[in-house]
C-alpha positions as CSV (number, residue, x, y, z in Angstrom):
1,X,119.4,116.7,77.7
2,X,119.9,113.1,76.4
3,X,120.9,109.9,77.7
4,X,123.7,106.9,76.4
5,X,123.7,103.4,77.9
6,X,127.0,102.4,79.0
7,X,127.0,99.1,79.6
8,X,124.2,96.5,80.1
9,X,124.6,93.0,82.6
10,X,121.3,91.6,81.9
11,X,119.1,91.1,84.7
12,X,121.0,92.8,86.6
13,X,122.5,96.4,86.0
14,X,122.4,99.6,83.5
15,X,125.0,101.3,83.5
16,X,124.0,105.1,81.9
17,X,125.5,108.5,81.6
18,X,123.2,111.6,81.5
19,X,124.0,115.1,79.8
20,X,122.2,117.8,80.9
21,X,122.3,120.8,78.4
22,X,119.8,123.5,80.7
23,X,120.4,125.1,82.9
24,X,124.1,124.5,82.1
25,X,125.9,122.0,80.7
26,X,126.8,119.2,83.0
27,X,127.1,115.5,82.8
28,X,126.6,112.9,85.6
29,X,127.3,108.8,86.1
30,X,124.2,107.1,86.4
31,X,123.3,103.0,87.2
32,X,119.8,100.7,87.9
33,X,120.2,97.6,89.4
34,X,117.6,95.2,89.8
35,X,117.2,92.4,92.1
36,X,114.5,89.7,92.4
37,X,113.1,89.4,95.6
38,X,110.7,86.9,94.9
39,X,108.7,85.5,91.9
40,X,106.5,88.6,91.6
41,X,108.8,91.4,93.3
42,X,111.9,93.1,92.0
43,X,114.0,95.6,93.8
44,X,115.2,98.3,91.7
45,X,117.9,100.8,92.9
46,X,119.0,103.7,91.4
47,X,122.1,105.8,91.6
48,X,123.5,108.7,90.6
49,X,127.3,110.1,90.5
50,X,128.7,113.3,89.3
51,X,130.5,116.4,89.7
52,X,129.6,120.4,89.5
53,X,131.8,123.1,89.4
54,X,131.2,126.0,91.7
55,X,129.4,128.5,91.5
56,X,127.1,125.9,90.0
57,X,126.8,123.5,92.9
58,X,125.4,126.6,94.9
59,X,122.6,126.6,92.9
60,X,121.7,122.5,93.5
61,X,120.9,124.5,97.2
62,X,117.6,125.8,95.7
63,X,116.8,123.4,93.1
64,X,115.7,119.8,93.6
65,X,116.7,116.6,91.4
66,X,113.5,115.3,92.5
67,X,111.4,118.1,90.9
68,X,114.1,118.4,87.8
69,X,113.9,114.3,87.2
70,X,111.5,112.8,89.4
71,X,108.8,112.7,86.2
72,X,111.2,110.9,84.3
73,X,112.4,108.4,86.4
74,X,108.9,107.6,87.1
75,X,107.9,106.9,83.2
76,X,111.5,104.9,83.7
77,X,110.3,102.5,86.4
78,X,106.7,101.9,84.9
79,X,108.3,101.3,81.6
80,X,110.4,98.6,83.8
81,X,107.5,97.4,85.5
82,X,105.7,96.7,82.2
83,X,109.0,95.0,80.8
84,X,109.3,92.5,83.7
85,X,106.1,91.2,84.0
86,X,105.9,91.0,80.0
87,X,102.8,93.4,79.3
């Protein structure tokens, strides 16, 4: 699949949309915020909006987003990590 930034308020929110080519074609609304919670600590909250025709939204009942993105929202959030405290 691939990825295009929306819309950027620096500091404070990413605004993406995702296209997924496999197992079908779908695309889905996507946003990070980030919030400081102190001088070392940043909340980071991620969302995700979208919409799947039937029949496949039946098959989001045995699959997992977790499993399907998880990997890559992980490199996401260290890449983040390193970005905010300047490594």
């Amino acid at each position: 699949g691939e990825q295009e930034i929306i819309s950027i308020t620096e500091g404070e929110r990413v605004e993406f949309q995702i296209r997924f080519l496999e197992p079908w074609e779908s695309t889905g609304d996507l946003y990070i915020t980030t919030e400081a919670l102190g001088e070392s600590e940043t909340l980071v909250k991620w969302g995700m909006k979208g919409e799947m025709p039937i029949p496949m939204n039946l098959f989001m009942l045995f699959s997992s987003m977790d499993k399907t993105l998880g990997n890559d929202l992980e490199t996401g959030l260290q890449n983040l990590k390193m970005i905010l405290e300047g490594v």
